[in-house]
N, C-alpha and C positions, 0 to 999 in steps of 0.2 A: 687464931688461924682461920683460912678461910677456907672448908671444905666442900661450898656452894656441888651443887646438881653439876656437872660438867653440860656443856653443850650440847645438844643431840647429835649423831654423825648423820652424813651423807646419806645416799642410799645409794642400797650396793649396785644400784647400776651402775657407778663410779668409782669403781673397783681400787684405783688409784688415789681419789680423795679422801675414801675410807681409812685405807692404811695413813697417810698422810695425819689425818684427822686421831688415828690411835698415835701416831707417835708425837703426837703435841700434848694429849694425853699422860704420855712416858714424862716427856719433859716437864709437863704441871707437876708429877709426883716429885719428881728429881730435885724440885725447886722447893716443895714442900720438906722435901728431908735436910734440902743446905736451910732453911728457914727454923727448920727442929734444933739444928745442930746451933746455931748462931745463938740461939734463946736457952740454951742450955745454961749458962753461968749468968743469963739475966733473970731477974723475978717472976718470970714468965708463969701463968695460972699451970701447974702441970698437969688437971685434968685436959685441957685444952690441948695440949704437949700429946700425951698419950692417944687420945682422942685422934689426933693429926697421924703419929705414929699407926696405929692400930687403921685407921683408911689407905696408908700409904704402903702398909703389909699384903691388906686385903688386895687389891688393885694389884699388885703384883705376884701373887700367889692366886690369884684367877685371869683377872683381862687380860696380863701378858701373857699368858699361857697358850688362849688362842687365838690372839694379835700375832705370836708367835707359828702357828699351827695355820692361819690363815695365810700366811704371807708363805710356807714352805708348801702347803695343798695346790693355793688357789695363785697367788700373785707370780710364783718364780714359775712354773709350770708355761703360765700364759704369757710371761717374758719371755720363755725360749720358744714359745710357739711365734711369737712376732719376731725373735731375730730371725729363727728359720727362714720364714715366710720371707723377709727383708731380705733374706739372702738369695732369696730364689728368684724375685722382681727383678733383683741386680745381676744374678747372672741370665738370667731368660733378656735382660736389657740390653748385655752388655755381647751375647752370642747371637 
């Protein structure tokens, strides 16, 4: 199994790449547990197995947590603050 360092993220001044960059994140994990599941009935080292299991618990029982808490604070907040905004260029545009 390969549990390498993940990539460094973004910086949050790219409020968008960040998130972006957690959910590629979600889907490494996602790939690691269909990867768990396929080695299951092969002779796979099962420390290895566990090891992979036990990072892909961790990772979701913390990061998604406030990958989660991040994106309902900070990301949708500042989505409605730009449709607003959008809406108001277009009617100040369009009056």
């Amino acid at each position: 199994m390969n549990n390498s360092q993940f990539e460094p993220a973004p910086d949050f001044a790219q409020p968008i790449s960040v998130l972006k960059h957690c959910h590629n994140r979600i889907r490494k994990q996602i790939r690691t547990m269909r990867n768990l599941v396929a080695q299951v009935p092969k002779s796979a080292r099962a420390i290895d197995m566990q090891q992979a299991a036990q990072a892909v618990l961790r990772y979701f029982n913390i990061a998604a947590s406030y990958h989660h808490a991040d994106e309902e604070q900070d990301l949708l907040p500042m989505l409605g603050n730009a449709m607003r905004t959008r809406r108001g260029i277009a009617a100040t545009a369009e009056g």
